[in-house]
C-alpha positions in Angstrom: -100.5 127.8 21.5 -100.0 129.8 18.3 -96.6 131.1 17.3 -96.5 134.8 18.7 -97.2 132.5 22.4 -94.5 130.2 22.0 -91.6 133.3 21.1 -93.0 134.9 23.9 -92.7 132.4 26.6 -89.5 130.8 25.0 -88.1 134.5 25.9 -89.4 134.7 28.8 -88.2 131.4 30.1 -84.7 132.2 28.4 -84.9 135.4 30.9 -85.2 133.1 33.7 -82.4 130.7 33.0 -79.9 133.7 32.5 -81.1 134.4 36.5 -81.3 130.8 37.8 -79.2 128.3 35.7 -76.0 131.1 36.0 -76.0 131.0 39.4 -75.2 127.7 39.9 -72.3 127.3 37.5 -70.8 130.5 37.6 -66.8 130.6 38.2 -66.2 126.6 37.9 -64.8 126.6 34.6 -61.7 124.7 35.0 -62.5 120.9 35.2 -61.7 120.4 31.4 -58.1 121.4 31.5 -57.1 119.4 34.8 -57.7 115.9 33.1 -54.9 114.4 32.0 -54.8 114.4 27.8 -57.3 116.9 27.6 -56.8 119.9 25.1 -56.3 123.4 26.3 -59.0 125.7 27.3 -59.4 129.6 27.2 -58.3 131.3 30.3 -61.4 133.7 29.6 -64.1 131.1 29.8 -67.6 132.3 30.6 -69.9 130.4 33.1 -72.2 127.3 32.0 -74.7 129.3 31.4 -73.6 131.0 28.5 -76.4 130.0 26.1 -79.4 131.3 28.3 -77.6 135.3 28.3 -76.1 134.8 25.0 -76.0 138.7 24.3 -73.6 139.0 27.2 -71.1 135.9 27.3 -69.7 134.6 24.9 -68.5 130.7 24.2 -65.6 129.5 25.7 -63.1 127.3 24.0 -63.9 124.2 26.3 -63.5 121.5 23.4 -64.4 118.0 22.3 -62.6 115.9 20.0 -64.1 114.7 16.7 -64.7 110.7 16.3 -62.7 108.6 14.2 -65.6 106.1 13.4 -69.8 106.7 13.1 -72.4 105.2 15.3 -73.0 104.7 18.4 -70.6 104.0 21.0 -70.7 101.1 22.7 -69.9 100.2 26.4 -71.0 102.8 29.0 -67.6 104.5 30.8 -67.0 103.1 34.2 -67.0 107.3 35.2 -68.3 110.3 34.2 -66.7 113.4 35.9 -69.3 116.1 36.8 -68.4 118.7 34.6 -68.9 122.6 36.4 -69.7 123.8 32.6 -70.9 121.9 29.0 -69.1 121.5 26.4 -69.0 124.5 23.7 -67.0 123.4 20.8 -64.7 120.7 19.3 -60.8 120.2 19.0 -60.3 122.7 15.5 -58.3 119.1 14.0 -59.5 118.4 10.7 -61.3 121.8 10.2 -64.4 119.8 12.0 -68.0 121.0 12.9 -70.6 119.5 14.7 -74.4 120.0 13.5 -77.1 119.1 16.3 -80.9 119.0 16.4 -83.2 119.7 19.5 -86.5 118.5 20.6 -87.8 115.8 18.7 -87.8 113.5 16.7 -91.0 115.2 14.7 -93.0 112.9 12.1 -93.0 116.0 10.4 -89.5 117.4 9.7 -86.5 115.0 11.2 -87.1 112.7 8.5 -86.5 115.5 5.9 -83.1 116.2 8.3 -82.3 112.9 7.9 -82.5 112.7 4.3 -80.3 115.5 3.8 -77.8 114.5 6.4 -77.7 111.0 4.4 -77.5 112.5 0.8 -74.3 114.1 2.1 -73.0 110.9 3.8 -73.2 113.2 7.1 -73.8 112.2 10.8 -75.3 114.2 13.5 -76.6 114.8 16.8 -80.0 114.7 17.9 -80.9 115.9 21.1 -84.4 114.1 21.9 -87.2 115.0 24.5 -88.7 111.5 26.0 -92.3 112.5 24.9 -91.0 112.5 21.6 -89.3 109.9 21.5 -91.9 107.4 23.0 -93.6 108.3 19.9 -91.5 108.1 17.5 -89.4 104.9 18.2 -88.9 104.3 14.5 -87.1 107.6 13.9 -84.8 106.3 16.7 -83.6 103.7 15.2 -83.2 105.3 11.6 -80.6 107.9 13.6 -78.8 104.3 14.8 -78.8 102.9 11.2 -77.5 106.0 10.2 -74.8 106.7 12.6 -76.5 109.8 14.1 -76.1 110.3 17.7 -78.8 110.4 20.4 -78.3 112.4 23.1 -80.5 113.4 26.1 -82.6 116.8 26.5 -84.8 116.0 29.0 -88.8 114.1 29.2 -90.6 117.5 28.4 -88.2 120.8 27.9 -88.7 122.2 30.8 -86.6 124.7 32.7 -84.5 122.4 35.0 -83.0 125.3 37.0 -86.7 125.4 38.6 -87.1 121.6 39.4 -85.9 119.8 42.1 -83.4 117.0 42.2 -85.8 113.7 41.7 -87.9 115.7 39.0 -84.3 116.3 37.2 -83.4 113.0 37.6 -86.9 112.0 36.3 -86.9 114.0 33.4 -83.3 112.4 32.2 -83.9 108.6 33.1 -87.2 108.6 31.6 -85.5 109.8 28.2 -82.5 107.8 28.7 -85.3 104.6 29.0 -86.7 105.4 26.1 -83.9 106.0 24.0 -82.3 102.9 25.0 -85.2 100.6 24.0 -85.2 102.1 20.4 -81.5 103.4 19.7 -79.8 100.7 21.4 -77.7 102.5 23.5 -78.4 104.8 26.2 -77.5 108.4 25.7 -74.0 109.4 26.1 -74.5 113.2 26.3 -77.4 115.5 27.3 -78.4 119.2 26.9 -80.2 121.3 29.4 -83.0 123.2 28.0 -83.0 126.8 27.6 -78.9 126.2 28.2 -79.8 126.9 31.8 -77.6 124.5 33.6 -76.7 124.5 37.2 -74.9 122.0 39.6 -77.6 119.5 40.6 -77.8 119.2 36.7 -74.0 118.0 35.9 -74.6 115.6 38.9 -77.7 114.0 37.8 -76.6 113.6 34.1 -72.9 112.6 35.4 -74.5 110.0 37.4 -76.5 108.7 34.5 -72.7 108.2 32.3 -74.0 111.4 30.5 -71.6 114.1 29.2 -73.1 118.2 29.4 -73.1 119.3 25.7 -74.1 123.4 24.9 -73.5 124.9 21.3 -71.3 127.4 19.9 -73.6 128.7 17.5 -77.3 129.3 17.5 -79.6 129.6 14.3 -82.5 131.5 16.1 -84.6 129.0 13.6 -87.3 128.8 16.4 -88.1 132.3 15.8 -89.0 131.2 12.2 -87.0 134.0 10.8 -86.8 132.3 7.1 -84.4 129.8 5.5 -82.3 132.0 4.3 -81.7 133.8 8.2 -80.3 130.6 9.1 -78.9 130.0 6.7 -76.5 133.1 6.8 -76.2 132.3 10.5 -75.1 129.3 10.4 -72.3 130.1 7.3 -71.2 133.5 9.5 -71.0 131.4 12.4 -68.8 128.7 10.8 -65.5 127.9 12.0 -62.8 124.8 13.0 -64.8 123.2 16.4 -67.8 125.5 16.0 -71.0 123.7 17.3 -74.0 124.5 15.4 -77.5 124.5 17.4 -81.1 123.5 15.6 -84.4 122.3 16.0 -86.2 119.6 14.1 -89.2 119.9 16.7 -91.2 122.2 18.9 -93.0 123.8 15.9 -93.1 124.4 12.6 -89.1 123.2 11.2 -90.1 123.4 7.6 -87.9 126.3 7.6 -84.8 124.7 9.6 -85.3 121.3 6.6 -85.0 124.0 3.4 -81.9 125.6 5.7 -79.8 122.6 6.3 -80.3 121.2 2.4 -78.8 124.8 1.4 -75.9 125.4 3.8 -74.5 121.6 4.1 -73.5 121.5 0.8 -71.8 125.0 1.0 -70.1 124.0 4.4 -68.3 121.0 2.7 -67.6 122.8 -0.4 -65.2 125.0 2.2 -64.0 122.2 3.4 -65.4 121.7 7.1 -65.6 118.0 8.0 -69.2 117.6 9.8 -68.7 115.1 12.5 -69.6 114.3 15.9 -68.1 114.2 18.8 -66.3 111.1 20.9 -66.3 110.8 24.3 -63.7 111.4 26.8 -63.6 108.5 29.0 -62.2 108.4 32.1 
């Protein structure tokens, strides 16, 4: 598939998950806020599926908080709530931002996001896809030496809002397997593809201890639209709890590698405090 084939049916799957993963997540915004100790949360939240119809909704202020320590967690909660939305941003406390990475890990560029992320004595997220992973073990276990996060997005990227329940569940314990076996830990969060999310998809990944995590702000890098596009996007789009959405896989990254070595430094010369996020155990 060349490049002007992948945009196109990228868009055109994002055009489904506006229809499909919307539908299933639309109104049931309020789980967040009823949890005992958990921050505040806009009264004007959009649905979950904010990040497949970005042009119309916008992020909600449904937050995280940042982690004290690096690495991964260890011991699996004895619950995992099923969320009715993911995750958007962080607590704003220590002027904290979250930078993640999609669909690898890819021989080709996640090492050069790695060495970048470790010049600056930075940790991560990295969102995996199982078929990646299976072949790339090694790179699993650098992001666990590291202190990088693993989380879950899916066996092969598809668009979950389509599939049914046991090819959902498939796609996530299949990945979860994998990363397990090389990272040590099985994943603590997941991402839907396409940020089309709907219910059977917070059940599944609740029911494998996994906690729904969107982004705040999105790069576009997939587009290729030049280092210095994401760049700006990614420095426009800063701000306390902003969660910052990139790809180290599903073709060429070498512009998303020259990206992050420019903006990282200028984002902790402004002070943010790039982090990841803790969970909320219940």
């Amino acid at each position: 598939m060349n490049k002007d084939q992948f945009i196109s049916r990228r868009r055109a799957l994002l055009a489904g998950a506006a229809a499909l993963g919307a539908a299933g997540t639309a109104g049931a915004v309020h789980l967040l806020g009823a949890e005992p100790g958990s921050p505040a949360r806009s009264a004007a939240a959009p649905a979950a599926g904010a990040q497949a119809n970005r042009a119309v909704r916008r992020p909600s202020a449904y937050r995280l908080q940042p982690i004290a320590g690096y690495g991964p967690a260890r011991g699996t909660p004895a619950r995992t709530l099923v969320r009715h939305e993911p995750f958007l941003r962080m607590s704003d406390r220590e002027h904290s931002m979250v930078l993640t990475f999609d669909d690898g890990p890819d021989p080709r560029y996640t090492p050069g996001i790695l060495r970048t992320l470790k010049a600056h004595d930075v940790r991560a997220m990295f969102f995996v896809c199982g078929e990646m992973a299976a072949d790339n073990k090694d790179l699993l276990r650098r992001m666990s030496d590291e202190g990088h996060i693993v989380g879950n997005h899916t066996w092969s990227h598809p668009l979950m809002t389509r599939l049914g329940r046991s090819a959902i569940r498939s796609q996530m314990e299949r990945t979860s397997d994998v990363v397990e076996e090389a990272y040590g830990e099985r994943p603590g969060w997941f991402r839907a593809p396409y940020g089309a999310w709907n219910r059977a998809v917070f059940e599944i990944g609740a029911d494998l201890g996994m906690e729904p995590l969107a982004w705040t702000v999105d790069t576009l890098d997939w587009t290729t639209p030049g280092a210095g596009s994401i760049e700006r996007r990614v420095m426009k789009g800063a701000g306390p709890g902003v969660v910052v959405l990139s790809h180290d896989a599903g073709g060429n990254r070498s512009q998303s590698v020259r990206a992050l070595r420019d903006y990282l430094p200028r984002l902790l010369d402004s002070g943010y405090h790039i982090t990841v996020p803790r969970r909320q155990l219940t």
